[in-house]
C-alpha positions, 0 to 999 in steps of 0.5 A: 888482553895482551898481543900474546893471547892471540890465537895463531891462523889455522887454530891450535893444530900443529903446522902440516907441512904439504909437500910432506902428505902422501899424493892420493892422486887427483880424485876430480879427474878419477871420478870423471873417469869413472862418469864417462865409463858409467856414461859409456857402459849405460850407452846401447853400444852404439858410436854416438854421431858425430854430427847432427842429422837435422843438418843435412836438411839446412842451406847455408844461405838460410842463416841469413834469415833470421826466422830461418836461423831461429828454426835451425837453432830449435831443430838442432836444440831439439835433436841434442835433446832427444839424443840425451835422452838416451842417458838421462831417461825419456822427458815428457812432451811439456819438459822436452818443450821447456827444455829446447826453450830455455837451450835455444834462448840461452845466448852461449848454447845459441852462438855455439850453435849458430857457429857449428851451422856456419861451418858445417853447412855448404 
């Protein structure tokens, strides 16, 4: 087998050159454009709130018990939860409990979190 019987890179096709195809447009920002209007259309209409409403019920010097902070986390989890619903269909009892378990151990849900109570609670 000599260096000639080599097969080229990209197989027996002929080189397309990019810049000459046609630009269809960036199909990953359309179809997230059409989920977020699907998303908006099933809504009820209503302005999603802009913050969560078990908040009012915290202090912020209970952040700094941890028994307290793990609480506040699992409310917030919770009240996230119940809230997306709306969209995804109603959970079970078991799978709503799974679910707040898994989000309130998972370490970047949990620091996003614990970071929104430090800077919304007074």
């Amino acid at each position: 087998m000599g260096i000639d019987n080599i097969k080229p890179p990209g197989g027996s096709e002929p080189f397309l050159d990019p810049s000459a195809e046609p630009v269809s447009g960036d199909t990953r920002q359309s179809s997230f454009a059409q989920a977020r209007d699907q998303l908006q259309a099933s809504g009820s209409g209503e302005p999603t709130p802009s913050a969560l409403a078990v908040v009012s019920q915290f202090r912020r010097a209970a952040l700094r018990n941890p028994a307290e902070r793990e609480a506040m986390v699992r409310a917030c989890v919770s009240e996230m939860v119940d809230c997306g619903q709306k969209a995804t269909g109603p959970l079970s009892g078991s799978e709503k409990e799974s679910l707040v378990n898994f989000l309130s151990a998972d370490p970047l849900v949990r620091s996003q979190i614990e970071t929104y109570l430090e800077k919304v609670l007074v």
